[in-house]
C-alpha positions in Angstrom: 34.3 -120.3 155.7 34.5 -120.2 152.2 35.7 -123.3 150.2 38.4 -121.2 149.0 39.7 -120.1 152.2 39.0 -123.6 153.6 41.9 -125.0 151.2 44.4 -122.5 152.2 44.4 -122.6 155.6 44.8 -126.6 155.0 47.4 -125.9 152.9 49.2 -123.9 155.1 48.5 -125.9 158.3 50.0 -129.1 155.8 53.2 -127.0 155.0 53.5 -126.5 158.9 53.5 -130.1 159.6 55.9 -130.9 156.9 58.7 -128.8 158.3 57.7 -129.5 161.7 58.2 -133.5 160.5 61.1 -132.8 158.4 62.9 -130.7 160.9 62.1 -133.0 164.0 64.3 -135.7 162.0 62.0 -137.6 160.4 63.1 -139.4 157.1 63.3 -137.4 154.3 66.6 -137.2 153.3 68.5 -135.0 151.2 71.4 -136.3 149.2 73.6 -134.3 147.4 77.6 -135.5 146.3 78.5 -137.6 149.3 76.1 -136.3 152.0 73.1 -137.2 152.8 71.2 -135.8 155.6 67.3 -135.2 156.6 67.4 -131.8 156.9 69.7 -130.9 153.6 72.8 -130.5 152.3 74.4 -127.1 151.7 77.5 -127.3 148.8 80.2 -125.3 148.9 81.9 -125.0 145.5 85.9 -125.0 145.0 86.9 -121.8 145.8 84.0 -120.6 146.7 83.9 -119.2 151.2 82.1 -120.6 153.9 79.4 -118.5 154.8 78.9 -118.1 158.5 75.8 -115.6 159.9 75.9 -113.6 162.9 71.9 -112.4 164.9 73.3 -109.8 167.1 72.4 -106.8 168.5 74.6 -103.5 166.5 72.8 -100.5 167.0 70.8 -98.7 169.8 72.0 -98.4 173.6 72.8 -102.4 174.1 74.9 -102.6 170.8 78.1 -103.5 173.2 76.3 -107.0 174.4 76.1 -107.7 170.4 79.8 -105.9 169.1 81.5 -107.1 171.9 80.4 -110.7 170.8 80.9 -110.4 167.4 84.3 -109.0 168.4 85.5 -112.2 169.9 83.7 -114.4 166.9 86.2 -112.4 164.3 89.4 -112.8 166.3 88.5 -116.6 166.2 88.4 -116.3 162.6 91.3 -114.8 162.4 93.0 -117.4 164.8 91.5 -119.9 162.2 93.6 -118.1 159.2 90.0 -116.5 158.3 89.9 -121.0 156.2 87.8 -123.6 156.9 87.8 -127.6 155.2 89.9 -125.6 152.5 87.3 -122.2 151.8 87.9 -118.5 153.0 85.1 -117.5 156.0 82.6 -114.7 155.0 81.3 -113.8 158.0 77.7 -111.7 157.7 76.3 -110.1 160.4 72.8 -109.1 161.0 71.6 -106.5 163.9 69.3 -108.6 166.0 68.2 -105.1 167.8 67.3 -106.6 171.3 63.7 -106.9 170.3 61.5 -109.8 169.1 60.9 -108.1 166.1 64.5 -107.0 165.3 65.0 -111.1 165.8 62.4 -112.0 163.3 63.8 -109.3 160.5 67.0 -110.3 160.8 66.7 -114.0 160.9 64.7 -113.9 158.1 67.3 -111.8 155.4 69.6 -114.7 157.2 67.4 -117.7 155.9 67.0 -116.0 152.6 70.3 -117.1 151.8 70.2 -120.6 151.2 74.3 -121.2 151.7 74.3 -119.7 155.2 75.4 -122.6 157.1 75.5 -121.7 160.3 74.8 -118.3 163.2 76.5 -116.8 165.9 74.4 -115.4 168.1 71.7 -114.6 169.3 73.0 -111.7 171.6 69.8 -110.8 173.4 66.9 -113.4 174.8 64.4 -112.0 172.8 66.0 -111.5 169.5 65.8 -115.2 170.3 62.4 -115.1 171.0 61.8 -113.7 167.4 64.2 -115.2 165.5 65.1 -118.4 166.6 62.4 -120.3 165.0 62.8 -119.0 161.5 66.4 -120.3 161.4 65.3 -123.5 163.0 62.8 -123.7 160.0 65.5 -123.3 157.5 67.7 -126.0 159.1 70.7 -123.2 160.3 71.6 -123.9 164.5 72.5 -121.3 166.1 75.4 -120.9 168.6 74.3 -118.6 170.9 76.9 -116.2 172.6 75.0 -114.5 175.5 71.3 -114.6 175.1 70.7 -116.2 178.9 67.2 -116.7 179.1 66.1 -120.5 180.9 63.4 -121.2 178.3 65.9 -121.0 175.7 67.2 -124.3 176.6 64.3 -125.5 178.8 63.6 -129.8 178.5 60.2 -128.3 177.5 61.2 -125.6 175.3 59.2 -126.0 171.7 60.5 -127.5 168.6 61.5 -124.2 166.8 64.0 -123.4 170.1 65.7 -126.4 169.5 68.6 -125.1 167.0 70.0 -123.2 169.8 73.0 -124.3 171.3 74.3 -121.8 174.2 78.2 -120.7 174.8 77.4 -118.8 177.3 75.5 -119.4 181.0 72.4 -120.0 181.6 69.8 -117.4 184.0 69.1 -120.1 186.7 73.0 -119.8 187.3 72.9 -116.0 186.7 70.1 -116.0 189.4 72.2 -118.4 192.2 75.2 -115.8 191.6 72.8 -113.2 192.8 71.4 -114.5 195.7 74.7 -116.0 196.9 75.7 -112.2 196.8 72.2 -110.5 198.9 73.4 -113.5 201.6 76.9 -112.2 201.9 75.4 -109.0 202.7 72.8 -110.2 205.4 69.8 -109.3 202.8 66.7 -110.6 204.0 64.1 -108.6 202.2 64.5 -108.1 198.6 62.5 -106.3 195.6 62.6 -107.8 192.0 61.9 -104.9 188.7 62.3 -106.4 184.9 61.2 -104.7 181.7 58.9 -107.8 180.0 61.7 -108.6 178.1 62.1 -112.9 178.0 65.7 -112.3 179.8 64.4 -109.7 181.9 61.2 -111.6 183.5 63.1 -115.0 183.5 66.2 -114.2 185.4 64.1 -111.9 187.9 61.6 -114.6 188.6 64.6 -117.1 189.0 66.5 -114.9 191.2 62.8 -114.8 193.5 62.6 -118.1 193.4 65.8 -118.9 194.6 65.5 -116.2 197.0 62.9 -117.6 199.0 64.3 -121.1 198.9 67.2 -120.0 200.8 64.9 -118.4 203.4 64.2 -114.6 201.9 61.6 -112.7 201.5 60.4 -111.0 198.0 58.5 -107.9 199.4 57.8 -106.4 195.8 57.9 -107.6 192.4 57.4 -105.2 189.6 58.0 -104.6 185.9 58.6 -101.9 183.5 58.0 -101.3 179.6 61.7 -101.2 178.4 60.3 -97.6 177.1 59.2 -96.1 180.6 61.4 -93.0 181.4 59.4 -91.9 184.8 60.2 -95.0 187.3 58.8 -93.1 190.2 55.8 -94.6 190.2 57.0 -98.0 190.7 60.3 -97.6 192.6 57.4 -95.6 195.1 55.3 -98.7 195.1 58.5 -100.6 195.9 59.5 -98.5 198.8 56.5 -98.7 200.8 57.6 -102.5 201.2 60.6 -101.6 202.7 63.1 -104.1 200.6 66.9 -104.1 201.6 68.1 -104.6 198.4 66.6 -104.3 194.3 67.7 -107.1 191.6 66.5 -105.3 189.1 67.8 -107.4 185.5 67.3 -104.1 183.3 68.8 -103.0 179.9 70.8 -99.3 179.4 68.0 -97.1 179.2 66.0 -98.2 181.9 68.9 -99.1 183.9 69.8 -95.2 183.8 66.6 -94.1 184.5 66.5 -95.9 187.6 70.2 -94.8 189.1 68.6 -91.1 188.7 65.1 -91.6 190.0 65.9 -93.8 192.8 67.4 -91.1 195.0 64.5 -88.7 194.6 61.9 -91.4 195.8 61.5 -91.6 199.8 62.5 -95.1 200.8 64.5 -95.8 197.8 67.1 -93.6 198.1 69.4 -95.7 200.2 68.5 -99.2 199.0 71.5 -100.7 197.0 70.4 -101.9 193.3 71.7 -104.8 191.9 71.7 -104.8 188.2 72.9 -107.3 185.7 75.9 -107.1 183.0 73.3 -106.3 180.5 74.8 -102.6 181.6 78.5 -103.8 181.5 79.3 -101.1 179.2 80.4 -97.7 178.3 77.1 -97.0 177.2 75.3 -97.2 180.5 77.4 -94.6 181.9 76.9 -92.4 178.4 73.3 -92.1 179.9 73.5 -92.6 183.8 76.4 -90.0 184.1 77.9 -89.5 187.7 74.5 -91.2 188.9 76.0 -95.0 187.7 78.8 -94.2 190.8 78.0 -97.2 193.4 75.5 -98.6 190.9 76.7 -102.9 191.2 76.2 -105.3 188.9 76.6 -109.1 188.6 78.6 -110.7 185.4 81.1 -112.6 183.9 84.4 -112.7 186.2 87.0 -112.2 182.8 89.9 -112.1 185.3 93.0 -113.3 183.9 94.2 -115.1 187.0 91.0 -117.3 186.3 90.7 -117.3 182.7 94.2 -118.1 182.0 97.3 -117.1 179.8 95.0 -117.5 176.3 93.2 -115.4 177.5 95.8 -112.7 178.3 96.8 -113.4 174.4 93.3 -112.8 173.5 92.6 -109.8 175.0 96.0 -108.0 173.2 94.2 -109.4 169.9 91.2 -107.2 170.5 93.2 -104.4 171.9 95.3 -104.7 168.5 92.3 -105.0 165.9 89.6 -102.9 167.5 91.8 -100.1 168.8 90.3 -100.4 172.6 89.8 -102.8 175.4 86.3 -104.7 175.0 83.5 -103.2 175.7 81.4 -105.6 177.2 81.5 -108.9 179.2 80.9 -111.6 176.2 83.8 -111.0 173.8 84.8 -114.8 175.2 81.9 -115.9 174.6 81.9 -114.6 171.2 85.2 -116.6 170.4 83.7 -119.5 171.8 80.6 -119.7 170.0 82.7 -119.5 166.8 85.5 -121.9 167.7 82.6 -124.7 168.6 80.8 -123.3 164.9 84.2 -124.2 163.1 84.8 -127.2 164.7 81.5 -128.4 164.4 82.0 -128.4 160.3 85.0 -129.8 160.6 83.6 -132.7 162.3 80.6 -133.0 159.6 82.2 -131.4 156.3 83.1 -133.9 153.1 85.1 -132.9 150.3 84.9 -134.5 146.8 88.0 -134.8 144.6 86.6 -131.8 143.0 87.4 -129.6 146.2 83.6 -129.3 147.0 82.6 -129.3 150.3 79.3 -130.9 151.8 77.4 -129.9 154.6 74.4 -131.7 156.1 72.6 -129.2 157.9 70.8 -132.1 161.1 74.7 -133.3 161.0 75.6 -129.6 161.8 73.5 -129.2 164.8 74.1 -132.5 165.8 78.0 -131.8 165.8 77.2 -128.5 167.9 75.0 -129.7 170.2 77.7 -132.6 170.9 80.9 -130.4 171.6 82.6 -132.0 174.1 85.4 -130.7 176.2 86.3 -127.8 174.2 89.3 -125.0 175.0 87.4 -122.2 174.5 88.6 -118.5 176.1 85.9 -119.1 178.9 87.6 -122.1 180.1 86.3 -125.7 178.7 83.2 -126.8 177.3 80.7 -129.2 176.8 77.2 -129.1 176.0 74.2 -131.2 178.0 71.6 -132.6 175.9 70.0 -129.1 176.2 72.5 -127.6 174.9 73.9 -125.3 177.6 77.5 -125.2 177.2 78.5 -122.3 179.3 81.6 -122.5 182.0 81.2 -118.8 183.2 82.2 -117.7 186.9 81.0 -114.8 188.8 81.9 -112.0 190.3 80.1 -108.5 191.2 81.2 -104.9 190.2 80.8 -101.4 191.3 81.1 -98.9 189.0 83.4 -95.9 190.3 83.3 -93.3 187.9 80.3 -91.9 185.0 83.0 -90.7 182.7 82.3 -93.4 180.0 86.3 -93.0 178.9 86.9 -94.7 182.3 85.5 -98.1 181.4 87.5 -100.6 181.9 86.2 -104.1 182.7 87.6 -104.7 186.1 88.6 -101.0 187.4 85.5 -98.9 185.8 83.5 -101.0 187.2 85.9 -102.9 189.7 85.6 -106.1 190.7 84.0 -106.1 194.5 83.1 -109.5 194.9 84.2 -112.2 195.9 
């Protein structure tokens, strides 16, 4: 190794410890008007808005796990008067694509701009993945609307992971919804298929986990590349283990390439799949067609008998601004993740007699990661020291119908258990 190089990779290992350092709260405080904090300080100036990111996905077949999100963060703003500590909200979204690298590009046009103060989102696990640690690296938490993965909030989960705060389940409960539902049905032999994908992989090996703890058997576990479009070969594997039932934890496109293959593969044509509301959308039935009728899913129960009336209130508010019903299961958990944003500044902003506001970015995520019984839409809130905040329930659908004008959460697919 040259001398030359020999400096710059010790330069650049010395820049990684520093944030690491700086970032993991050691002392090296930022003081600017009245705050000081140790990660920094953004300023707002009189007048001037609150600028609030969104990571979600918006574009591609599983753009109504990010819209449906982002949905649910804008009606909160506009419950809020669209004001915060005295400055407008500019909200700026960023399409997180699913994908670790669609994470990493748009985390990184987020952290280019220095008065971002805070993100909504991520939508996916691995836009996560990809773009979690940049904003933890520019001092931005995140508050995450329905990326699900365990490691995201894992004891053990590394430093850069450690900005996200989650308004929305986590997997391991996902997975304990799942199995609770192969036991109603006398399942004793089950088959696990994910894509790779970090939300994928986790919840499949959760639900196999749990599976076997409560006395089941996993007779095949396989995986996919999310951009596989013959499954035969696997779902033939699959069937020569004779499984009574397939958790199979897929996105859209996969997803419908399963419902049409299955039936043509002997031994799989009459073994119920249980998918995930990563398909709990109009979309999925764009590309499964009349081959998505019986397909069931598990996901967020948005009943109004359970949510309650605000949500009832809510849900006109979406039907009002957006011209339709929503579109996918986390438009609560949208709202959420920007109520507990909002009042997390609240909590932390100061405001000089000039009408400046301050913002210490730790005191931020420190604020987030605190929120204690909150009224969100999903019910109320508070965060362990994980930061897993999520008050979700359960419920299976079926969906009855590929005509993707019949979506409607609750009839297209209905609700068939519990």
């Amino acid at each position: 190794m040259t001398t030359r190089l020999r400096r710059a990779v010790l330069r650049g290992f010395a820049v990684t410890c520093l944030a690491t350092t700086i970032l993991a709260g050691h002392p090296r405080a930022e003081t600017v008007g009245p705050v000081t904090d140790d990660v920094g300080v953004v300023k707002i100036p009189k007048g001037q808005p609150i600028l609030i990111a969104a990571l979600l996905v918006l574009s591609g077949p599983d753009l109504s796990l990010g819209v449906d999100a982002s949905r649910g963060a804008e009606i909160a703003f506009d419950d809020h008067k669209n004001m915060l500590v005295g400055h407008p909200i500019k909200y700026l979204p960023e399409d997180g694509q699913c994908s670790v690298e669609g994470g990493q590009t748009g985390a990184t046009r987020i952290a280019a701009n220095k008065q971002v103060v805070g993100v909504i989102g991520t939508a996916c696990s691995s836009e996560s993945r990809g773009g979690s640690p940049i904003l933890w690296n520019a001092g931005m938490p995140q508050a995450v609307t329905s990326a699900t993965a365990p490691a995201l909030t894992a004891a053990d989960r590394p430093m850069g992971l450690q900005g996200i705060v989650r308004f929305v389940y986590n997997d391991l409960n996902a997975a304990a919804a799942a199995v609770k539902y192969a036991q109603s049905l006398k399942v004793t032999k089950a088959a696990t298929l994910h894509d790779g994908s970090l939300y994928a992989e986790e919840l499949a090996t959760a639900f196999a986990k749990q599976f076997k703890a409560a006395g089941g058997t996993i007779v095949a576990a396989e995986a996919i590349s999310p951009s596989d479009t013959d499954l035969r070969p696997v779902l033939t594997r699959i069937g020569t283990s004779q499984p009574e039932l397939l958790f199979a934890p897929i996105f859209t496109g996969a997803s419908a390439y399963l419902t049409r293959q299955e039936k043509e593969v002997p031994g799989m044509a009459k073994v119920p799949v249980l998918g995930t509301d990563a398909v709990l959308s109009p979309s999925f039935l764009e590309a499964a067609g009349d081959s998505a009728i019986g397909y069931r899913l598990t996901g967020i129960d948005n009943d109004p008998k359970l949510m309650g009336s605000r949500y009832g209130d809510f849900l006109a508010k979406y039907k009002t601004k957006f011209g339709e019903d929503p579109i996918g299961g986390f438009h609560g958990n949208g709202y959420d993740a920007a109520l507990a944003m909002m009042t997390a500044i609240e909590k932390v902003a100061k405001t000089d007699a000039a009408g400046d506001t301050y913002i210490g970015r730790k005191a931020l995520r420190d604020a987030l990661m605190a929120t204690t019984d909150l009224d969100g839409i999903t019910g109320k809130l508070s965060c362990d020291k994980f930061g897993d905040c999520g008050a979700s329930h359960f419920a299976v659908f079926e969906y009855t119908s590929g005509d993707p004008s019949s979506f409607k959460i609750g009839v297209n697919p209905k609700h068939v258990y519990p």
